[in-house]
C-alpha positions in Angstrom: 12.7 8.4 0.5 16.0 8.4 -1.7 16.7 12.0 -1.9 19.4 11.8 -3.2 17.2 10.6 -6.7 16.1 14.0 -7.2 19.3 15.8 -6.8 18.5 16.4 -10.6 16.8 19.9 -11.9 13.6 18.3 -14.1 13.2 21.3 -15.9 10.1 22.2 -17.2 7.2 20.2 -18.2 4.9 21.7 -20.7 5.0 24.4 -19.0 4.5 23.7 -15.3 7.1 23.9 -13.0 9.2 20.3 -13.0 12.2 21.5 -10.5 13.1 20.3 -7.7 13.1 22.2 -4.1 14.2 21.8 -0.7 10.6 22.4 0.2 9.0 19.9 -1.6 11.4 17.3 -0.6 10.8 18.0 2.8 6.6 18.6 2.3 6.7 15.1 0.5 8.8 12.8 2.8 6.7 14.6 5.8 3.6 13.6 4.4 4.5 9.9 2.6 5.6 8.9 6.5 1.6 8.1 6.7 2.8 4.8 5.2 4.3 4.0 8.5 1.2 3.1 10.2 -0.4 1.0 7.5 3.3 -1.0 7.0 3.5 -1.2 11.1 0.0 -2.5 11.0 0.8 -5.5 8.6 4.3 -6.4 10.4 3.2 -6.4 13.7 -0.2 -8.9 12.9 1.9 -11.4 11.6 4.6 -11.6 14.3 1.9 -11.1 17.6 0.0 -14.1 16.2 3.4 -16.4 16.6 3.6 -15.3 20.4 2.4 -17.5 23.0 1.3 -15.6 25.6 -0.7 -13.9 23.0 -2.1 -17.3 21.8 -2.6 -18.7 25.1 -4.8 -15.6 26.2 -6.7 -15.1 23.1 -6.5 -18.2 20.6 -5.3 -21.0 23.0 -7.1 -23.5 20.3 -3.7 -22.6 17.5 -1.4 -24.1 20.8 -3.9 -26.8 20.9 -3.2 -27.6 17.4 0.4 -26.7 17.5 0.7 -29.4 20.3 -0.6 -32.5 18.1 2.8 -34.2 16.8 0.5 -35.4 13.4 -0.9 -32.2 12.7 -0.6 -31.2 9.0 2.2 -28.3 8.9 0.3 -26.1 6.4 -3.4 -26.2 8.9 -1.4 -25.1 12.4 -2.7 -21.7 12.3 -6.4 -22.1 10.7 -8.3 -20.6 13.1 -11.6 -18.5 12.1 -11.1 -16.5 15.1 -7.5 -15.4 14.5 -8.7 -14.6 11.0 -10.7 -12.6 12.4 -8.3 -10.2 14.3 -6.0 -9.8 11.3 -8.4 -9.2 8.8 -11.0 -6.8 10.6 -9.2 -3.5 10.2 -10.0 -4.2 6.4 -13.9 -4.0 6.6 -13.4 -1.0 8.9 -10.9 0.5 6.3 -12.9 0.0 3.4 -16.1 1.8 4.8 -13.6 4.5 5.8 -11.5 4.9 3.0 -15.3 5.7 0.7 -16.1 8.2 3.4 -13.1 9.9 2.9 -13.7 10.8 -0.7 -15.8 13.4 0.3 -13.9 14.6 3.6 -10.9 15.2 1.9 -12.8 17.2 -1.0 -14.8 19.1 1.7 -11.3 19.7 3.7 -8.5 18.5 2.1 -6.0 15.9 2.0 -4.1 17.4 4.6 -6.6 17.3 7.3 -7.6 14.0 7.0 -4.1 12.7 7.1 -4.2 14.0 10.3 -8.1 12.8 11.2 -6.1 9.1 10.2 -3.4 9.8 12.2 -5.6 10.3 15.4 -8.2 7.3 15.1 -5.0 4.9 14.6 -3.3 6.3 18.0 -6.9 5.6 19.3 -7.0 2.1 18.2 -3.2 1.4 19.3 -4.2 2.6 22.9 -6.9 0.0 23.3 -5.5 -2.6 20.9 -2.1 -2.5 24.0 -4.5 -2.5 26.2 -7.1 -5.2 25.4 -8.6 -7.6 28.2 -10.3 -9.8 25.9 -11.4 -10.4 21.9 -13.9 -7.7 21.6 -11.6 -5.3 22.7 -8.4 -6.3 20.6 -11.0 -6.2 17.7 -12.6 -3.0 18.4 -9.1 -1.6 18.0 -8.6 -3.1 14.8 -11.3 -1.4 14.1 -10.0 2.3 14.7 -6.9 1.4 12.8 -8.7 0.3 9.9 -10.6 3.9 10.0 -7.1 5.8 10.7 -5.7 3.7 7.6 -8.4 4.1 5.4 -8.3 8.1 5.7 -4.5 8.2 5.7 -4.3 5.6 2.4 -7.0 7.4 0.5 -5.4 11.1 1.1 -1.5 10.5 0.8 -0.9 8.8 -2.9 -3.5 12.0 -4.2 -1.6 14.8 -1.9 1.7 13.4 -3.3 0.6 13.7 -6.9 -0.5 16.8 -7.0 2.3 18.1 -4.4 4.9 16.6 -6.7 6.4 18.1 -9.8 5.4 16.0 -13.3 8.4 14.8 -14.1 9.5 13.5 -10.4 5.8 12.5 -9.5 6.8 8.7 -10.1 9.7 9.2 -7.6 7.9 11.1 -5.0 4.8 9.0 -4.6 7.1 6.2 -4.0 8.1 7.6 -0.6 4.6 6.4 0.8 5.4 2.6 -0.3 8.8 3.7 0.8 7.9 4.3 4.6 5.1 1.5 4.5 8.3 -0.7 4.0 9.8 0.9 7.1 6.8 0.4 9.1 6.6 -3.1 8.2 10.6 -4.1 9.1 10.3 -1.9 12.7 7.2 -3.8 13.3 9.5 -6.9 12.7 12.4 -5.8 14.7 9.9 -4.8 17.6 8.5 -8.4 17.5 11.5 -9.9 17.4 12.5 -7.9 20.4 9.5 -8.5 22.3 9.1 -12.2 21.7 10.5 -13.0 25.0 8.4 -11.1 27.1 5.4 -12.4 28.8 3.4 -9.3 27.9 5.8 -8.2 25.0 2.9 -8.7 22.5 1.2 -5.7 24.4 4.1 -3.4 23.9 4.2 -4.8 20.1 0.4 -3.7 19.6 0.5 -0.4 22.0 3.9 1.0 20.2 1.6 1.6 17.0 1.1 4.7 18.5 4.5 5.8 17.9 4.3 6.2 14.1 0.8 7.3 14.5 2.2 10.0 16.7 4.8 10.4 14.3 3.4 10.7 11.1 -0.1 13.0 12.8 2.7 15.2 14.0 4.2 15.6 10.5 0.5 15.9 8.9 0.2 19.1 11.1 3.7 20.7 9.9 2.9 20.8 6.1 0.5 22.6 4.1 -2.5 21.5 2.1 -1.6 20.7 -1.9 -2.7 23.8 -4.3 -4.9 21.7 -5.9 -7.0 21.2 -3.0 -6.6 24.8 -1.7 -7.9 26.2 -5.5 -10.5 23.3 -5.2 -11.7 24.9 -1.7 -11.6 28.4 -3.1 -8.7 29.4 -1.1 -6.6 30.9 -4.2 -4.2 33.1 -2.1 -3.1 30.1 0.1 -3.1 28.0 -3.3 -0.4 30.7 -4.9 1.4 30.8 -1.5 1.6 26.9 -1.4 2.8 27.1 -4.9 5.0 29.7 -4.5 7.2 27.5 -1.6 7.0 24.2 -3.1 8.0 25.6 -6.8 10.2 27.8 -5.3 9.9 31.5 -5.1 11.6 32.4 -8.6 9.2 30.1 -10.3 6.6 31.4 -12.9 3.8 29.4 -11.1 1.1 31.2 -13.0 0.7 28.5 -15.8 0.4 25.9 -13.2 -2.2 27.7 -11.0 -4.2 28.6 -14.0 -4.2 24.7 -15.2 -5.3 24.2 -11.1 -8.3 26.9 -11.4 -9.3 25.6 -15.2 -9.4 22.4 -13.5 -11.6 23.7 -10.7 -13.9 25.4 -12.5 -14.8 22.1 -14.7 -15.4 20.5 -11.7 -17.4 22.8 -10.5 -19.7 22.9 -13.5 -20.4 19.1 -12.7 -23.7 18.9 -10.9 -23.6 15.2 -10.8 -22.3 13.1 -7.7 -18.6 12.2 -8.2 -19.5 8.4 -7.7 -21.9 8.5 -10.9 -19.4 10.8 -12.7 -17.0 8.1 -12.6 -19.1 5.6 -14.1 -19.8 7.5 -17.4 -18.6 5.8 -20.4 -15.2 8.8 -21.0 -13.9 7.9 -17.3 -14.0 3.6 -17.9 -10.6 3.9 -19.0 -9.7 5.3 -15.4 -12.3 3.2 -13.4 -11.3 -0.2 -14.9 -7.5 1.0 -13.3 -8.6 1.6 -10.3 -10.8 -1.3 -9.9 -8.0 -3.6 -11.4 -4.7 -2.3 -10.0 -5.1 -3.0 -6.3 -7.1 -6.1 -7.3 -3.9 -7.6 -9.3 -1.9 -5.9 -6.2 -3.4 -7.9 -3.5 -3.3 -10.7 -5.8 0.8 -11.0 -6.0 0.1 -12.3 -2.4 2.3 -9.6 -0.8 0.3 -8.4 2.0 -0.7 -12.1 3.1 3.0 -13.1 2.9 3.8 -10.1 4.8 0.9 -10.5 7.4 1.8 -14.4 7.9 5.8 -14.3 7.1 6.9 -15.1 10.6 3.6 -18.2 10.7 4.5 -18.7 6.9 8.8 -19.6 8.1 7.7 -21.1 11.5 5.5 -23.8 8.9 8.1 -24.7 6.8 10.7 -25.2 9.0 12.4 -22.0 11.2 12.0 -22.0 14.9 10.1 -19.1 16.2 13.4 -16.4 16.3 14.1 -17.6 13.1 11.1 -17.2 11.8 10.8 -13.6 13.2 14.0 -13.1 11.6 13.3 -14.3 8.1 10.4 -12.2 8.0 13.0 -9.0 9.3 15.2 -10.1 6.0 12.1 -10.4 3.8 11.1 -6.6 5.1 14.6 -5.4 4.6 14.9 -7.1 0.8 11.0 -5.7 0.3 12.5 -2.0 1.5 16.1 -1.8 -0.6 13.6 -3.1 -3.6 11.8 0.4 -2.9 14.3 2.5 -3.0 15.5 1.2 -6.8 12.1 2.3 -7.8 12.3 5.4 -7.0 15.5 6.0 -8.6 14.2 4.6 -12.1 10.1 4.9 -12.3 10.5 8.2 -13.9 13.5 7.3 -15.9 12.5 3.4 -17.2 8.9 4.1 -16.6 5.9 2.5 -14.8 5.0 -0.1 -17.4 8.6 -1.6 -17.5 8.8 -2.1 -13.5 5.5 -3.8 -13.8 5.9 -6.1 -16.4 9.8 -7.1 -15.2 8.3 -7.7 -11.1 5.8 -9.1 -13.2 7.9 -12.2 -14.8 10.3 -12.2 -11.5 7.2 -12.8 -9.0 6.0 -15.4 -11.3 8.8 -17.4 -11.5 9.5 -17.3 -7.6 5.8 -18.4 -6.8 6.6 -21.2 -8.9 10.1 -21.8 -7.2 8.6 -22.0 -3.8 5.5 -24.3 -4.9 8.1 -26.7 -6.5 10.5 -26.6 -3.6 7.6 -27.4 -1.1 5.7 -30.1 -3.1 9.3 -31.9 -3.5 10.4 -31.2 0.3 6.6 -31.7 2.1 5.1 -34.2 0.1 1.3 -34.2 -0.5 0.0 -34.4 2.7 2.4 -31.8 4.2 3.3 -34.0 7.0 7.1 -34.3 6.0 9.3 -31.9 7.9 11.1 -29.7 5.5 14.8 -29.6 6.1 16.9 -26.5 7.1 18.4 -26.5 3.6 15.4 -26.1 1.7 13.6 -23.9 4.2 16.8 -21.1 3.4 15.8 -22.0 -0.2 12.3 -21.1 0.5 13.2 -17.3 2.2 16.0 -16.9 -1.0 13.2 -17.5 -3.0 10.8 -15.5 -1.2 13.2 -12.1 -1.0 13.4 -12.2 -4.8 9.8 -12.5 -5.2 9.7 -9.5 -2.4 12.3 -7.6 -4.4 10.0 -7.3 -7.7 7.0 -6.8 -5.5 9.1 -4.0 -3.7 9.8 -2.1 -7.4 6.8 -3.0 -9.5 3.7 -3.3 -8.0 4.3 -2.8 -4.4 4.5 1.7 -5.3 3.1 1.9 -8.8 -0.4 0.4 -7.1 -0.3 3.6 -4.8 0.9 5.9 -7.8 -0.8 4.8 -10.7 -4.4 5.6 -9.4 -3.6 8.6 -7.7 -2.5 10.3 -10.8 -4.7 9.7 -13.3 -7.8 10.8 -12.6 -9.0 14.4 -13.4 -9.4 16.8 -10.7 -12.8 16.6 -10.4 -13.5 12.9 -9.5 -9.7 12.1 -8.7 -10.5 11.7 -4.6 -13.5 9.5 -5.8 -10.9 7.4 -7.8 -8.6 7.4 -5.3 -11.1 6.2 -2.8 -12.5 3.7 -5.1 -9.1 2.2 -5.5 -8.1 2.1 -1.8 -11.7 0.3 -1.2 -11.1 -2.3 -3.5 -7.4 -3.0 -2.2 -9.5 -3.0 1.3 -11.9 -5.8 0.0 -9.3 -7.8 -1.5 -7.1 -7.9 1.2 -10.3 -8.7 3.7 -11.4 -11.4 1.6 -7.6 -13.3 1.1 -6.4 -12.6 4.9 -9.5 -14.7 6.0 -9.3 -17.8 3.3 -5.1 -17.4 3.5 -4.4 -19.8 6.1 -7.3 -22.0 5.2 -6.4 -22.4 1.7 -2.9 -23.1 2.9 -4.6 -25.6 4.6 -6.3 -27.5 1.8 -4.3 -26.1 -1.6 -0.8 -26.9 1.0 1.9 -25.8 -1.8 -0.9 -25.6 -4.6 -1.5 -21.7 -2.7 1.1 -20.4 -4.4 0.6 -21.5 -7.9 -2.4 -19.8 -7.3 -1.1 -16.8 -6.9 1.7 -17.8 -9.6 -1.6 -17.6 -12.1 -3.1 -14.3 -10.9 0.5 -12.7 -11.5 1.1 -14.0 -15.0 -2.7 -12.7 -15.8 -1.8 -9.1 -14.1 1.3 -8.8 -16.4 -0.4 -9.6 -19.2 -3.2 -7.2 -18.8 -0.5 -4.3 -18.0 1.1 -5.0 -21.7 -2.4 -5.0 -23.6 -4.0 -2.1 -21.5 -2.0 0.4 -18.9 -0.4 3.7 -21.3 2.8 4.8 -19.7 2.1 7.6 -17.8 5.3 8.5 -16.6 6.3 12.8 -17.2 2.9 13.5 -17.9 1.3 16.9 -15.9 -2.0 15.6 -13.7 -4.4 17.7 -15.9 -2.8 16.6 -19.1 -3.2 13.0 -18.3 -6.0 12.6 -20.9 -3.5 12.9 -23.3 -2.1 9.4 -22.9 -5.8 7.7 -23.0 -6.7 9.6 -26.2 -3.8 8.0 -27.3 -4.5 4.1 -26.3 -5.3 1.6 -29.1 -8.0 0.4 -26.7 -9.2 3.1 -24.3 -8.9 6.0 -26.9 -12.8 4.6 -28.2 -14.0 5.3 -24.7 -12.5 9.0 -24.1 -14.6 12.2 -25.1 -11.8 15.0 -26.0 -14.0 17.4 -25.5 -14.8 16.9 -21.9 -11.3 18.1 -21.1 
């Protein structure tokens, strides 16, 4: 993460602590490198499935297609079965990610970052060592369960780890390192390409930022908010004391924590019917709708498929692994200029500029391929346009990479109260779960059919997310997790749903 971006004192915001410290620099980046595994996860897919040895042991009907001079260039890689591979982990993710709503309320964030961390070095091991399809899936499997603990539990224990004013800047760290996962993945690929059984040291080295990141999980302490939540107020005040720092008055903050606690306490009902009451729609409608619109820009896809994406239009197989390197690189300098500005321009301006810039790059590429391809797709795209395409396709990656690639991960995670804010979270990593599931397995199929139509598809979906951000999202940017009712109360729309005196 840009540390360097919080080399300014916040001050104080409404009376909780807003400074920065040494120790909450190093608590945060610690636990936002759980974005490594998800990020390796989606760059290495993409790359293994380009592989031949891979192909030829597991999918030998994609070199069967491949092999056909007339085959149409968008339908090479629509197989069912390969579908299957990538997008399995999201089933088992989304089941996961549910379950660990309670776990991490029962035991806190902390520990199921490191419960993540273990099932993912689980799934690597088999996943490097698979003999056949059940076994490469059945790892899938395990890293879906180690992602959907780690992705629930890291945006909430970066809120509420980070202070108010910085929260924006912090939380980006977990998008941050998800970049970093997804360009090593590349790089590895690249590396390993050659190899006869390089796509087994490409799947098995997921273990090293598992290792890395369980490691980490087991160096830092739980947030207060979870430690008050568990009753543990002495450990809360001594978590407090360090990531505050030790001249801090911390006592308004751990009071807010404990007031906090106490209402949730007082709330017999199951979090998961809590958060359907009429005062919280405000908050589920965002959860439900931000990772929808997220999946929706097409990033993931176009990250899973980059290197089968370049290959289609026109790149060899190194270039293609290359092109999808540059797109990860672009993806991962975009990052790092959100976290300098989302708490200085705020959330709802990098949304709504990634927004128009996404747009109009979906719309670049579909025009560049219906012009280069023709109808059919069975016109070989020339070098000159294929660059074209990946220029287009690292600007797109760049607004993705400051808009909605970090704010999707922050924006849930910090605006739910505490009492059903690891049910929110979970909720909103589910749904990103489902999405994702449901576009990796029609992806290549509608690439297939809809050829350059796929991406005035997800043009449309982006120019309806934007415009839903600029009618409903409050900016939320400064504002203390328990006072986030504040901005909702304030809404033109949502303020007719929110009951002041619940808070």
């Amino acid at each position: 993460m840009a540390v360097g971006g919080f080399a300014v004192d916040g001050g104080n915001v409404d009376g909780l602590g807003g400074r920065i410290t040494l120790s909450v620099v190093v608590t945060c980046v610690v636990a936002a490198t759980c974005g490594l595994i998800f990020g390796y996860d989606i760059g290495i897919s993409g790359g293994v499935t380009t592989m031949v040895p891979f192909l030829k042991k597991f999918f030998p009907s994609v070199l069967k297609k491949a092999a056909e001079a007339k085959t149409n260039m968008y339908c090479v890689y629509d197989s069912e079965t390969l579908t299957a591979f990538t997008s399995s982990l999201y089933i088992a993710g989304l089941a996961s990610s549910l379950l660990a709503s309670r776990l991490t309320t029962a035991f806190g964030r902390r520990n199921i970052m490191v419960l993540g961390g273990c099932t993912f070095l689980a799934g690597a091991a088999i996943n490097g060592g698979a003999a056949n399809i059940a076994m490469l899936i059945l790892g899938r499997i395990l890293l879906g369960f180690g992602v959907g603990f780690t992705n629930q539990a890291t945006p909430v224990y970066l809120s509420e780890m980070a202070p108010p004013k910085w929260r924006g800047a912090f939380n980006t760290g977990f998008q941050f390192f998800l970049g970093v996962g997804v360009v090593s993945a590349n790089c590895i690929n690249y590396g390993t390409s050659k190899i006869s059984w390089g796509w087994r040291l490409s799947l098995g080295l997921a273990a090293a930022p598992a290792a890395i990141m369980t490691l980490g999980a087991l160096l830092i302490s739980d947030t207060p908010a979870s430690l008050v939540e568990r009753g543990k107020l002495t450990q809360a005040k001594q978590a407090l004391l360090r990531v505050r720092g030790q001249d801090t008055d911390i006592e308004p903050e751990l009071t807010e924590l404990i007031r906090s606690s106490e209402i949730a306490r007082a709330t017999k009902e199951e979090p998961f019917v809590t958060i359907f009451e009429r005062q919280y729609r405000p908050h589920l409608v965002m959860s439900i709708a931000i990772p929808f619109f997220q999946q929706l820009t097409g990033i993931n896809i176009i990250a899973f498929y980059a290197p089968v994406l370049f290959q289609s239009v026109g790149f060899g197989s190194d270039s293609a692994l290359i092109a999808a390197i540059i797109l990860g690189l672009v993806n991962l300098g975009s990052i790092m200029v959100s976290t300098f500005v989302v708490d200085r321009c705020g959330r709802r301006f990098l949304f709504i500029e990634g927004g128009v810039q996404m747009f109009l790059c979906q719309v670049g590429v579909a025009c560049v391929l219906a012009a280069t391809t023709g109808a059919s797709g069975t016109e070989r795209i020339s070098k000159g346009y294929a660059i074209l395409v990946l220029v287009l396709m690292c600007i797109y990656a760049a607004g993705f990479g400051w808009s909605w690639g970090p704010l999707s991960w922050l924006i849930p995670s910090e605006i739910f109260p505490m009492k059903i804010r690891p049910t929110g979270q979970s909720i909103s990593v589910a749904v990103n779960f489902a999405v994702t599931f449901v576009l990796s397995q029609t992806f290549l199929t509608m690439l297939c059919h809809f050829k350059f139509g796929t991406f005035l598809f997800y043009a449309s979906w982006i120019a309806a997310m934007t415009a839903f951000v600029v009618l409903f999202l409050p900016e939320t940017k400064g504002v203390p997790l328990d006072s986030m009712h504040v901005v909702w109360e304030r809404h033109w729309y949502w303020q007719r749903f929110v009951d002041k005196e619940s808070y």
